[in-house]
Every structure is written in C-alpha cells, then in structure tokens.
KOLGU-4560 file (N, C-alpha, C; in nm, 3 decimals, padded with zeros to 5 digits):
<recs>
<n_xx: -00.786 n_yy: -00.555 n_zz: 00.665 ca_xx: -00.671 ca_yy: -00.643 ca_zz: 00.660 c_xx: -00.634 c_yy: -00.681 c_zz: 00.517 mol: A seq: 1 type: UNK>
<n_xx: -00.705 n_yy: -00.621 n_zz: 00.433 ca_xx: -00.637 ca_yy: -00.604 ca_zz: 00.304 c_xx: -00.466 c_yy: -00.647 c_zz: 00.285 mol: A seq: 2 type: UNK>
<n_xx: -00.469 n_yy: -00.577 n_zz: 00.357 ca_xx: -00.283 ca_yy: -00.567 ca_zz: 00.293 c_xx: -00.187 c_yy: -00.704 c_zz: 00.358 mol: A seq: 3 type: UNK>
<n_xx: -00.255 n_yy: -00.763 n_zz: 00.423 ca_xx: -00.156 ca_yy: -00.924 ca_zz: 00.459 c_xx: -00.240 c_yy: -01.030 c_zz: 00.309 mol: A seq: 4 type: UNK>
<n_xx: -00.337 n_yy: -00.999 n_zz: 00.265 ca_xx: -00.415 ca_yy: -01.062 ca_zz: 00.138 c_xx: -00.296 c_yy: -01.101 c_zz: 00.047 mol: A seq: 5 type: UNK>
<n_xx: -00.235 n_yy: -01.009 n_zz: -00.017 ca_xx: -00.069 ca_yy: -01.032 ca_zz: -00.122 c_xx: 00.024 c_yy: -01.116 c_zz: -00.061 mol: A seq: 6 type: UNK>
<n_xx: 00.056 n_yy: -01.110 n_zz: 00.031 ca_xx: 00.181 ca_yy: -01.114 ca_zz: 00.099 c_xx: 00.206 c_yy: -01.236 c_zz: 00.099 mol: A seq: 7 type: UNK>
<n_xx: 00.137 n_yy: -01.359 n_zz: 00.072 ca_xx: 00.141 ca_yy: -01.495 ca_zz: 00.050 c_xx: 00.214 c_yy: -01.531 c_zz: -00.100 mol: A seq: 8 type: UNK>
<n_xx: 00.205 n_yy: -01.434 n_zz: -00.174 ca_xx: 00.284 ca_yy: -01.405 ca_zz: -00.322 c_xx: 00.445 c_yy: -01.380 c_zz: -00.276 mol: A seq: 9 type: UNK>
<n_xx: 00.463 n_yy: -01.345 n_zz: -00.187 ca_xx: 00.578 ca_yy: -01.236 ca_zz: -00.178 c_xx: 00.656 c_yy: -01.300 c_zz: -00.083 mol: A seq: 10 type: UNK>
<n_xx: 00.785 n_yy: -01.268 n_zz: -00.047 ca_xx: 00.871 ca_yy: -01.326 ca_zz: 00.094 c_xx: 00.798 c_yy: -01.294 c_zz: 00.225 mol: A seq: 11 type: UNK>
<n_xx: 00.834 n_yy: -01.342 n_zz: 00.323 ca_xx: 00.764 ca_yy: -01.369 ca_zz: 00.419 c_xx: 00.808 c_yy: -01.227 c_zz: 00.532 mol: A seq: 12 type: UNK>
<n_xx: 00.725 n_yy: -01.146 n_zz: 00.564 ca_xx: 00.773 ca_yy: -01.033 ca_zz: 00.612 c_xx: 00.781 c_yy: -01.050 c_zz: 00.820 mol: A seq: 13 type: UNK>
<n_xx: 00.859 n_yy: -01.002 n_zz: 00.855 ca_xx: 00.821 ca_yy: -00.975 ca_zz: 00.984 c_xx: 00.771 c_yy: -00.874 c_zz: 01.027 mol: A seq: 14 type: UNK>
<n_xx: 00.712 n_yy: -00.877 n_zz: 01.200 ca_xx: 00.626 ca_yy: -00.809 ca_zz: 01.232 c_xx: 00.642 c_yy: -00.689 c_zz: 01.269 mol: A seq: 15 type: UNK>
<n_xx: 00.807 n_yy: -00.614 n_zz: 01.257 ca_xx: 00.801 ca_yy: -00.481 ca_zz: 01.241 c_xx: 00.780 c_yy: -00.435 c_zz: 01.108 mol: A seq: 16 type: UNK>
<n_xx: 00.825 n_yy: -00.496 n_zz: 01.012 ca_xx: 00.764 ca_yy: -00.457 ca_zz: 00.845 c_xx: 00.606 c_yy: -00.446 c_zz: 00.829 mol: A seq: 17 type: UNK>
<n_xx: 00.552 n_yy: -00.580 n_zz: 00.927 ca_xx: 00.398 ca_yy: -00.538 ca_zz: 00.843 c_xx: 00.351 c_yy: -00.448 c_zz: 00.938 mol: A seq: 18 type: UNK>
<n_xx: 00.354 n_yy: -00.433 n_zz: 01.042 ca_xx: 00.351 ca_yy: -00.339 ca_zz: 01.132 c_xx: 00.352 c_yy: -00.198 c_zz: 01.030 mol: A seq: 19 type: UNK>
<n_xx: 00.485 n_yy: -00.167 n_zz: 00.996 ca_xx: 00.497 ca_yy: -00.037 ca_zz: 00.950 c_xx: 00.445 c_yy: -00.047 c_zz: 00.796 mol: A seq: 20 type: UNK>
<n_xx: 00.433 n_yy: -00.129 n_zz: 00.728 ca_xx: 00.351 ca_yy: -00.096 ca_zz: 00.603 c_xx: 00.173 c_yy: -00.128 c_zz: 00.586 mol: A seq: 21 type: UNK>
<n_xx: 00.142 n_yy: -00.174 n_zz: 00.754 ca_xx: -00.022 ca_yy: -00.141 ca_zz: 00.796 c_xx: -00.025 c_yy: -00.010 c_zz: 00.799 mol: A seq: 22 type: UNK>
<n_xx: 00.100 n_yy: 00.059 n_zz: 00.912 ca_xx: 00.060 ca_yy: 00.191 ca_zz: 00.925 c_xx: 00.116 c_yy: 00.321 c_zz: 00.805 mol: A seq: 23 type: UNK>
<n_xx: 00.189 n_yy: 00.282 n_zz: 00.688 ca_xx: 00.156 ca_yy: 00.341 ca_zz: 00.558 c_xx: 00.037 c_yy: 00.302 c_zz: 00.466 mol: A seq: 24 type: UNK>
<n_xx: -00.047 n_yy: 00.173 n_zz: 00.483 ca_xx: -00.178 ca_yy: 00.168 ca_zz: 00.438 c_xx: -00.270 c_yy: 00.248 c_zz: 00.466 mol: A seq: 25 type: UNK>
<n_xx: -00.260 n_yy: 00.256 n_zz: 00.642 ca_xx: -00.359 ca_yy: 00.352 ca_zz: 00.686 c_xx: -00.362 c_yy: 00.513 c_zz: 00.664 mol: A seq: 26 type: UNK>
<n_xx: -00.222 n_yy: 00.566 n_zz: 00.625 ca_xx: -00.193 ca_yy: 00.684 ca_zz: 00.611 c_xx: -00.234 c_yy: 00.726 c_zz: 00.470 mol: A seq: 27 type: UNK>
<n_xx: -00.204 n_yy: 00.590 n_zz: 00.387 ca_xx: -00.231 ca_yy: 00.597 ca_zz: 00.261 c_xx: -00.445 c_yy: 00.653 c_zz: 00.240 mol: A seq: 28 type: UNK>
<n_xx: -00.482 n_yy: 00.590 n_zz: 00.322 ca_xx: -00.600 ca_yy: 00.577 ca_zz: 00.372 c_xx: -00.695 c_yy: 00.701 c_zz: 00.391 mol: A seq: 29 type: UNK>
<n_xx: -00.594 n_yy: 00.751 n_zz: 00.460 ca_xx: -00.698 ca_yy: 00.874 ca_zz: 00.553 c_xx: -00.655 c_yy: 00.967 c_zz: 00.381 mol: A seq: 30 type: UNK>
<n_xx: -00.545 n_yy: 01.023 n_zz: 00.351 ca_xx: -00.545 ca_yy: 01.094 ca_zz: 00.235 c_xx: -00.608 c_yy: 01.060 c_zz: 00.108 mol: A seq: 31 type: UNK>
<n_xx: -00.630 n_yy: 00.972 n_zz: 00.073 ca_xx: -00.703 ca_yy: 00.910 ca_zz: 00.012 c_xx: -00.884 c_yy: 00.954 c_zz: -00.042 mol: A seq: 32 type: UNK>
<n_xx: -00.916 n_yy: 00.948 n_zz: 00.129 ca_xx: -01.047 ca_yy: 00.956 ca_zz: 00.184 c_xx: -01.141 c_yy: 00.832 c_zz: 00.147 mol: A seq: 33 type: UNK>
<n_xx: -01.215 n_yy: 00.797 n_zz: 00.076 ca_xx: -01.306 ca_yy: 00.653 ca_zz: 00.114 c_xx: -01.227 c_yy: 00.568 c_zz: 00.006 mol: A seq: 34 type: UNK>
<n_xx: -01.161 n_yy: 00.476 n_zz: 00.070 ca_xx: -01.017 ca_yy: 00.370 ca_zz: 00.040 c_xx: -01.094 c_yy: 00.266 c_zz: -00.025 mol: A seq: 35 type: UNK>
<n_xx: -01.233 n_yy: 00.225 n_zz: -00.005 ca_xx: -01.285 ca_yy: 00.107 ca_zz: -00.023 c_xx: -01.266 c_yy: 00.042 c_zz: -00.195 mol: A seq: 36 type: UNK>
<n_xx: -01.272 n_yy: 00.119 n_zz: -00.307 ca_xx: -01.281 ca_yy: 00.094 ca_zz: -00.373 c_xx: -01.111 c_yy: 00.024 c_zz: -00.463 mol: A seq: 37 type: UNK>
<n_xx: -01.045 n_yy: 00.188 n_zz: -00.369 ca_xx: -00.857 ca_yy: 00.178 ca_zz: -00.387 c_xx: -00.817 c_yy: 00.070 c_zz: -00.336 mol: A seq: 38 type: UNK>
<n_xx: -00.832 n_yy: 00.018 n_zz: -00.172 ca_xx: -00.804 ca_yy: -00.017 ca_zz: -00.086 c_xx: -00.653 c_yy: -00.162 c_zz: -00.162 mol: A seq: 39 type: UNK>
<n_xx: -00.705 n_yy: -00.220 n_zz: -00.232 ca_xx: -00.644 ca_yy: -00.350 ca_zz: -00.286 c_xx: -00.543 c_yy: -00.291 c_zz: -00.380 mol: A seq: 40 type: UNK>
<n_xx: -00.554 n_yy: -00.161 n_zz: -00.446 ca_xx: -00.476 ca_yy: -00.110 ca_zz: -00.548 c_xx: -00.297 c_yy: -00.068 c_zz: -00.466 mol: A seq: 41 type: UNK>
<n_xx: -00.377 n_yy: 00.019 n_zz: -00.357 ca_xx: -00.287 ca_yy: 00.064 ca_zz: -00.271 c_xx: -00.221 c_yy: -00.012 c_zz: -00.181 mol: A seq: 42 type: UNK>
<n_xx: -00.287 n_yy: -00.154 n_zz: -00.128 ca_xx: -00.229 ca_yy: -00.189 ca_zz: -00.078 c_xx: -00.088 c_yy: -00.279 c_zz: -00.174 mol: A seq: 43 type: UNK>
<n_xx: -00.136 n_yy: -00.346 n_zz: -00.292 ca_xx: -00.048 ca_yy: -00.385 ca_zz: -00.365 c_xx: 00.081 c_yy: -00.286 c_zz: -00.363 mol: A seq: 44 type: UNK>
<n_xx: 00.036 n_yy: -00.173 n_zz: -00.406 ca_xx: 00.151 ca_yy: -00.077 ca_zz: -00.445 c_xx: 00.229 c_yy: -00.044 c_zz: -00.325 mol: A seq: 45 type: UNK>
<n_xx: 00.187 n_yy: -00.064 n_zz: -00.270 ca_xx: 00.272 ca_yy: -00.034 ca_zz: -00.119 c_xx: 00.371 c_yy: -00.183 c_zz: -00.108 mol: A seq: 46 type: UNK>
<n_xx: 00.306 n_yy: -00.281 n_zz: -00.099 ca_xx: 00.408 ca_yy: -00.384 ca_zz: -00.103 c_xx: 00.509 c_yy: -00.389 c_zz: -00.192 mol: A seq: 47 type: UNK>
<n_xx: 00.484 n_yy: -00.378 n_zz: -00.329 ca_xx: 00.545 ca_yy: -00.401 ca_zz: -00.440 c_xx: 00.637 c_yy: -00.295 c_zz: -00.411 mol: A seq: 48 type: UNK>
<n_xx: 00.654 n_yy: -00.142 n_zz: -00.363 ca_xx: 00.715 ca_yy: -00.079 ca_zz: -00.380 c_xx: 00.810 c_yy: -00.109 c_zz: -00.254 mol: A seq: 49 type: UNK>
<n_xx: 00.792 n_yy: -00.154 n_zz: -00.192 ca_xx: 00.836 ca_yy: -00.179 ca_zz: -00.060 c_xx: 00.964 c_yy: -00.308 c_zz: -00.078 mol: A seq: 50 type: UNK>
<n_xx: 00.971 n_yy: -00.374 n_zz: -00.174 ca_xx: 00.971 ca_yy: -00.461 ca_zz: -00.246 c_xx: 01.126 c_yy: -00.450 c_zz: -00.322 mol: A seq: 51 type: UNK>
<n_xx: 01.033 n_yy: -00.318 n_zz: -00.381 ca_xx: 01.176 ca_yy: -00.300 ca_zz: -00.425 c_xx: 01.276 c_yy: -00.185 c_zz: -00.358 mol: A seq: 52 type: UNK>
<n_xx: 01.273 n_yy: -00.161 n_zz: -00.265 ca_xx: 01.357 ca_yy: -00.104 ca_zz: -00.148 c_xx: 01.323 c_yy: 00.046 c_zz: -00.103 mol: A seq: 53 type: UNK>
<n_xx: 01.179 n_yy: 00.065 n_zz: -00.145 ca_xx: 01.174 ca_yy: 00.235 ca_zz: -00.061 c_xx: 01.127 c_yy: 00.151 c_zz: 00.093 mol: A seq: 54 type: UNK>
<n_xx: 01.177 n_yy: 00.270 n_zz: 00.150 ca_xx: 01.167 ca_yy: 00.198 ca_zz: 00.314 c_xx: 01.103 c_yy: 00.375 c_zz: 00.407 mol: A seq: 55 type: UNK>
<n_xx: 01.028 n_yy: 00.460 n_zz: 00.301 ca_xx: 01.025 ca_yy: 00.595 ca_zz: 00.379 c_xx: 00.869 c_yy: 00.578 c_zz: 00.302 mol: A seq: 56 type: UNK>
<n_xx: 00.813 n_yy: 00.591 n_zz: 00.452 ca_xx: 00.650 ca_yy: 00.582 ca_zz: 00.460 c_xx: 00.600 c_yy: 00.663 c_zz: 00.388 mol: A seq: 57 type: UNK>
<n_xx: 00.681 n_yy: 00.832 n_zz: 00.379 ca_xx: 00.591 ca_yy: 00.902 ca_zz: 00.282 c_xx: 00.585 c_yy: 00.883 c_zz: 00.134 mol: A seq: 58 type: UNK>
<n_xx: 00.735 n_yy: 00.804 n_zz: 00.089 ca_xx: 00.715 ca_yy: 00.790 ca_zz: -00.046 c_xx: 00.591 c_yy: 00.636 c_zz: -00.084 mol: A seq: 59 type: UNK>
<n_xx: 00.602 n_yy: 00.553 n_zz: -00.005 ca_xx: 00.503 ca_yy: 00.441 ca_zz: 00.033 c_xx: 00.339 c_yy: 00.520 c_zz: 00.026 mol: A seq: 60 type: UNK>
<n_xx: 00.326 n_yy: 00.585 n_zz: 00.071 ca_xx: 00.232 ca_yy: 00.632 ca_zz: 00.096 c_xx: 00.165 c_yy: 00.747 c_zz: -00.059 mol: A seq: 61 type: UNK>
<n_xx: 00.249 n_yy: 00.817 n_zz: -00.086 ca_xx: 00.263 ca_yy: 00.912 ca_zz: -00.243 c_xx: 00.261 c_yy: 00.803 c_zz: -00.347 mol: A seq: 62 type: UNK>
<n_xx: 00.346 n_yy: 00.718 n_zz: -00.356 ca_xx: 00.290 ca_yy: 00.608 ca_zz: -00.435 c_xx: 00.178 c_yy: 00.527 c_zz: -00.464 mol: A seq: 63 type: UNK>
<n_xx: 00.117 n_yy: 00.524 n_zz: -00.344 ca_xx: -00.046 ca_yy: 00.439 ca_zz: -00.306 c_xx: -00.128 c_yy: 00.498 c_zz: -00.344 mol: A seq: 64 type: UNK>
<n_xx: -00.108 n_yy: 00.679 n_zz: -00.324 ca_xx: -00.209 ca_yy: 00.748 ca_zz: -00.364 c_xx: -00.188 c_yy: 00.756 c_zz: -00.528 mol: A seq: 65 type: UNK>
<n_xx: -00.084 n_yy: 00.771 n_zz: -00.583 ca_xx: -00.059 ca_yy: 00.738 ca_zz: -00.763 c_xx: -00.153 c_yy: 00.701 c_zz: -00.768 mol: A seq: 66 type: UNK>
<n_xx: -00.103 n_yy: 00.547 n_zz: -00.769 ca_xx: -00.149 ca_yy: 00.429 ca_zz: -00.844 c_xx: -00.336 c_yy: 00.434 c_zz: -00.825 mol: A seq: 67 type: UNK>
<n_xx: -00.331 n_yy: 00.425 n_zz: -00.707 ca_xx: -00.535 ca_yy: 00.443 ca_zz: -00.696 c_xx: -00.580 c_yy: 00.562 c_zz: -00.809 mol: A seq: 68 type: UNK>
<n_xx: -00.506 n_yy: 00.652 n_zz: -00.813 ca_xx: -00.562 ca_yy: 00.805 ca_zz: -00.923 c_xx: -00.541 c_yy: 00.749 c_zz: -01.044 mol: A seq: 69 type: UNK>
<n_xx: -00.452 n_yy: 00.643 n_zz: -01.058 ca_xx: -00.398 ca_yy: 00.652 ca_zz: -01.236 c_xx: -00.547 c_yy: 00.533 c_zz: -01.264 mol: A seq: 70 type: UNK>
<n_xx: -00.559 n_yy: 00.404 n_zz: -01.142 ca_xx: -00.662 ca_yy: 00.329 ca_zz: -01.161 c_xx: -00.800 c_yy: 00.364 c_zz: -01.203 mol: A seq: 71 type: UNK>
<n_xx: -00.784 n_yy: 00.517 n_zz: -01.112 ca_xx: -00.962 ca_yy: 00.626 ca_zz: -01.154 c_xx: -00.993 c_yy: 00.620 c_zz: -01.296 mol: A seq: 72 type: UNK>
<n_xx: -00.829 n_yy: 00.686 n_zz: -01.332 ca_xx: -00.828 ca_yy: 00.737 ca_zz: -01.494 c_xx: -00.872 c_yy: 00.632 c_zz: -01.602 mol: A seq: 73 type: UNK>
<n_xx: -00.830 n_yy: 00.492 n_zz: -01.540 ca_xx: -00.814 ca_yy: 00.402 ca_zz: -01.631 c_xx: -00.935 c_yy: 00.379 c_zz: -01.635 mol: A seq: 74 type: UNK>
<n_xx: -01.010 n_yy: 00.400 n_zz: -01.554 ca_xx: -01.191 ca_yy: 00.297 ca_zz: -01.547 c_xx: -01.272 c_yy: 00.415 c_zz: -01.651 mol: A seq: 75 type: UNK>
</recs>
C-alpha cells in the first residue's frame, strides 16, 4: 500500500484513479521484478506523473520503471 503513503501531499484522488494507478503500480511491479527496494521511487513517479496529466498506464508504468533504473545509477 505504498502508493496511498504520498497522496496526503497531493489532491485528493477518487476511487477509480487510485484504483487505476494501484493497478499501474502493480504492473510497474511485476516488470520491474523485486519492487521492494524501488517500490516508493515508483510509486512517487507514478503519482507525480499522473499529476501532471499522462492518464495511459503504459506510459505510467515506463516511467516508474525510469526513475527506479536512474535511482540504481545514482546509488
């Protein structure tokens, strides 16, 4: 449940939004493969991008996976 964690920062979403940006977390997830470490990176980036008006799960999802790879690089 990571991804309702932010959302207290942010406008108040309804339950077909978090609905569908749980199920781009999880998609984000499985491609990913072990999320645990990403999990908070991706979920941010998914909101934030969401945020600013992509509304298509796969780019939600291509983005999540970015940001977790660029985070690898950075450590």
């Amino acid at each position: 449940m990571l991804i309702t964690h932010g959302i207290s920062n942010h406008r108040i979403l309804g339950a077909d939004e978090l609905a569908f940006l749980c199920q781009a977390f999880d998609a984000a997830c499985l491609v990913n493969g072990d999320p645990s470490a990403d999990a908070e990176v991706m979920a941010k980036a998914i909101i934030v991008t969401y945020e600013r008006g992509v509304t298509n799960e796969k780019e939600l999802v291509e983005g999540a996976i970015l940001s977790a790879s660029a985070r690898r690089v950075d450590m």
